[in-house]
C-alpha positions as CSV (number, residue, x, y, z in Angstrom):
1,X,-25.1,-40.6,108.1
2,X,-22.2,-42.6,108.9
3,X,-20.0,-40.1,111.1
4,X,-17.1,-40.6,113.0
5,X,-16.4,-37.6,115.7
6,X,-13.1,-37.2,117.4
7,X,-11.2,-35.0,119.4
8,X,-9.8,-33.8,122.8
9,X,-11.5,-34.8,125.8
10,X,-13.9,-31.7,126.8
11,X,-13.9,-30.8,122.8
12,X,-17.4,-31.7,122.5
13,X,-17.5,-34.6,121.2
14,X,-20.2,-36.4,123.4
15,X,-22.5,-33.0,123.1
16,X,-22.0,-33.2,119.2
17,X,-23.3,-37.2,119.3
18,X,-26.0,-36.6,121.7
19,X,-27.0,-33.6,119.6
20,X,-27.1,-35.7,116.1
21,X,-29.2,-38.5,117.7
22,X,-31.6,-36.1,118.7
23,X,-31.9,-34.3,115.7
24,X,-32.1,-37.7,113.6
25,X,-35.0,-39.4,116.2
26,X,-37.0,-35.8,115.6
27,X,-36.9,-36.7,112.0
28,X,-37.7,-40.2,112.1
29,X,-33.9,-41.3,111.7
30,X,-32.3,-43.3,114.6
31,X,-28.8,-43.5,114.5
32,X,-26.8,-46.0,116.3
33,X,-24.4,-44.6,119.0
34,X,-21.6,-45.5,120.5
35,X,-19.4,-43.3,122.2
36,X,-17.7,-45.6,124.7
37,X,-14.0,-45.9,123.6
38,X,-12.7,-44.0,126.5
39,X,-11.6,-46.1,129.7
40,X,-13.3,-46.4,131.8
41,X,-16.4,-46.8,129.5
42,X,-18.8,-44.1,130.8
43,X,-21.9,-45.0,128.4
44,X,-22.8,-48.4,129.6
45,X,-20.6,-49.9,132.5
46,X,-21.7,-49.1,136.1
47,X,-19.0,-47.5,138.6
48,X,-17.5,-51.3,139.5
49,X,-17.0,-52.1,136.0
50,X,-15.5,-49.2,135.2
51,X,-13.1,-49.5,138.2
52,X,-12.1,-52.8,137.1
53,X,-11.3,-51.8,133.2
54,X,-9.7,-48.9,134.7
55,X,-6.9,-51.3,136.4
56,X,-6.5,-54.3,133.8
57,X,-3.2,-54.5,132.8
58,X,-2.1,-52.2,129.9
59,X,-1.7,-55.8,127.7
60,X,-5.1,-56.2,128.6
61,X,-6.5,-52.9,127.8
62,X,-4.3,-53.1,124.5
63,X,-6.3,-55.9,123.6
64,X,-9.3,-55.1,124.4
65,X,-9.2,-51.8,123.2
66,X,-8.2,-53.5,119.6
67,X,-10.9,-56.0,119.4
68,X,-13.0,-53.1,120.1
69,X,-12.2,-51.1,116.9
70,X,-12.7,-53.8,114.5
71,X,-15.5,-55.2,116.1
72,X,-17.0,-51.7,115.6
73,X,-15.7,-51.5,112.2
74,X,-18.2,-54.0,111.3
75,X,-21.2,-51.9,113.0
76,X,-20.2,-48.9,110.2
77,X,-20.7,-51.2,107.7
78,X,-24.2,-52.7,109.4
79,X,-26.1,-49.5,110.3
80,X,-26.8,-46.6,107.3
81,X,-27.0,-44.4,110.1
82,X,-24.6,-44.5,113.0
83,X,-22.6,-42.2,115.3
84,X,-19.2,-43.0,116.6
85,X,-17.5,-40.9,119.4
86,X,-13.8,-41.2,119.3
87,X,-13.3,-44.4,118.2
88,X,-9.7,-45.6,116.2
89,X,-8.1,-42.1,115.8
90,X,-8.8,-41.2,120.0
91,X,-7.5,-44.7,120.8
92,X,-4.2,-44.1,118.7
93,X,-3.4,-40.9,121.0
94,X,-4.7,-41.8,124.0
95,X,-3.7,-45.8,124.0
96,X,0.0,-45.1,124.4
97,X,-0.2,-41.9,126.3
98,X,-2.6,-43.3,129.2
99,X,-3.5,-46.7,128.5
100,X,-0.3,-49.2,127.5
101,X,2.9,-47.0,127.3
102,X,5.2,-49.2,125.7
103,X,3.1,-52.0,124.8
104,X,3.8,-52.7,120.8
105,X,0.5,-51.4,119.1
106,X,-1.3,-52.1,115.2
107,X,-1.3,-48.7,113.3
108,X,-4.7,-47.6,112.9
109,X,-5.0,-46.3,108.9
110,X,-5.4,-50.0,107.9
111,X,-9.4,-49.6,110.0
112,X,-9.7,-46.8,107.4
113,X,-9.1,-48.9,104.5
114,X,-11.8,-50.5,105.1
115,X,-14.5,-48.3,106.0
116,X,-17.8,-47.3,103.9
117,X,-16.7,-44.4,101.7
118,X,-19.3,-42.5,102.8
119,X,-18.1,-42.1,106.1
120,X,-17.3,-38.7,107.7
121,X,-14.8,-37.7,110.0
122,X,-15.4,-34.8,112.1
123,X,-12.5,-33.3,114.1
124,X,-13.8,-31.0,117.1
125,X,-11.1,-29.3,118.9
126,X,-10.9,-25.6,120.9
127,X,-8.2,-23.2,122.6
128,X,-6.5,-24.7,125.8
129,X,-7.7,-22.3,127.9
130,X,-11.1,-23.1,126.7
131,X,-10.5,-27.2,127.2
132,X,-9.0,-26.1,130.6
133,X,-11.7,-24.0,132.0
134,X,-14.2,-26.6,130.9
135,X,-12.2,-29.5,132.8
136,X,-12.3,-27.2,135.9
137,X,-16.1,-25.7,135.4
138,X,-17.6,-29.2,134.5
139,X,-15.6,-32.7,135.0
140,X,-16.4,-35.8,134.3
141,X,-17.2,-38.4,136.1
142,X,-13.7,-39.3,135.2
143,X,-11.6,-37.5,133.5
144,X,-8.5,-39.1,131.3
145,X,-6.3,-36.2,130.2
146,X,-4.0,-34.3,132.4
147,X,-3.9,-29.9,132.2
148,X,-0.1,-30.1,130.9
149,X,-1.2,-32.5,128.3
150,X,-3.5,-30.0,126.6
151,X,-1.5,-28.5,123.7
152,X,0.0,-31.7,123.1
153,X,-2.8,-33.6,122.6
154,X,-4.8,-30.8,120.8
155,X,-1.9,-30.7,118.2
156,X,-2.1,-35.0,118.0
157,X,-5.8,-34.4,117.2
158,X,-5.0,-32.0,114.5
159,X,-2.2,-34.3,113.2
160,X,-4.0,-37.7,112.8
161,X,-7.1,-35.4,111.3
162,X,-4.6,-34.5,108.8
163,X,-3.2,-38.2,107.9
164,X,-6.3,-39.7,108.4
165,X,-7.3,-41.5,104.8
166,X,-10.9,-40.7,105.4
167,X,-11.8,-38.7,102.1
168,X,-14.9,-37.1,103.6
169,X,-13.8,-34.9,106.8
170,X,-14.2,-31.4,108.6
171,X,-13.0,-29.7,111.2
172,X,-14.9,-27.3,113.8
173,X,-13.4,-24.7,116.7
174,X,-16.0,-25.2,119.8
175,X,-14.4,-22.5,122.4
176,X,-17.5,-20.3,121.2
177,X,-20.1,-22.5,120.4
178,X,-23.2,-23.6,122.3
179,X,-24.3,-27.1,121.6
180,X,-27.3,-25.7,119.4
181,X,-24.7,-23.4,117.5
182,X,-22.6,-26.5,117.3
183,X,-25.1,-28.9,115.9
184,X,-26.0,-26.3,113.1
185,X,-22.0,-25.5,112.2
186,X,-22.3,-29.5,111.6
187,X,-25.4,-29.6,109.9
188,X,-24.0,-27.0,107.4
189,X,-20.8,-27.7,107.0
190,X,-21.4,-31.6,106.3
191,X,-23.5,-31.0,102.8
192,X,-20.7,-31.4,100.6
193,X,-20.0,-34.8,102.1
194,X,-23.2,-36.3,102.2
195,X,-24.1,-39.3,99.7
196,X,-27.4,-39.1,97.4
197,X,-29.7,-40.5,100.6
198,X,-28.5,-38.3,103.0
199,X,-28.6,-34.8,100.7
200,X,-32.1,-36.1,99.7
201,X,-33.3,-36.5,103.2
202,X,-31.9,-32.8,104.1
203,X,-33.3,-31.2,100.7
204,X,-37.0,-32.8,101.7
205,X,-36.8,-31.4,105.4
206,X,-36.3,-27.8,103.5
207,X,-39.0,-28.5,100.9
């Protein structure tokens, strides 16, 4: 599967990911992952790295932030299998709230253009009270979004899930899922959207 899953920090998207991947390596399917589009990176930069992206210049993190879209646009196209958490629809709400305010941005729908067509977009999002109390109960190492921001960005989630041009797409409310119940809302809910190899890899696992 080629999936793309976005959506509020503390939404789920990184237990979603984590939750694929190990479902695919129990089945002899190894997705590749990336779920480092967030600054600072939190999946592969060490504490002083990430303190140094987290104070570049908003120019700098504009740019970097670009190249990293299309350099990942390639990787859809590379791996059958892959896993993307975030990626160009988190970067256009977060870049300009956090990241570069004011610094003249690309529009993102032209990345979608150009993506396989079998690509899925998943949109995970919950009540704020529910993305507050998990903020409070479990931070990150780091976290990006601020408590009076919730609602707003919820809604910017919702809104760029709608415009998106991705044909294949679904949306999931995590404020009462576990990460088991979440991987299996997934699992079901993505069958209409999978291409011949996938459905036949799903239809052998039942047989």
């Amino acid at each position: 599967m080629r999936v793309i899953v976005v959506g509020c920090e503390y939404s789920g998207v990184t237990t979603l990911i984590e939750g694929l991947m190990a479902w695919g390596d129990e089945r002899g399917i190894h997705h590749h992952l990336d779920d480092h589009f967030t600054i600072p990176d939190s999946q592969h930069l060490d504490p002083v790295d990430g303190a140094m992206m987290l104070h570049l210049t908003p120019l700098l993190k504009e740019r970097f932030q670009r190249f990293q879209l299309v350099y990942h646009l390639r990787l859809l196209h590379h791996f059958e299998h892959i896993l993307l958490g975030g990626f160009h629809i988190e970067e256009e709400i977060y870049g300009p709230h956090y990241y570069y305010p004011g610094v003249p941005t690309i529009g993102v729908r032209e990345y979608e253009a150009e993506m396989p067509s079998d690509t899925i977009l998943v949109h995970l999002t919950a009540r704020p009270e529910v993305i507050q109390a998990r903020m409070q109960n479990t931070p990150h190492g780091h976290t990006l979004i601020q408590e009076a921001d919730i609602p707003m960005l919820l809604e910017q989630f919702h809104q760029k899930y709608r415009e998106s041009w991705i044909k294949k797409k679904l949306m999931i409310d995590t404020s009462d899922l576990t990460p088991g119940d979440l991987l299996q809302t997934f699992l079901e809910k993505s069958l209409p959207h999978l291409n011949t190899r996938d459905m036949l890899t799903r239809i052998a696992e039942k047989s």
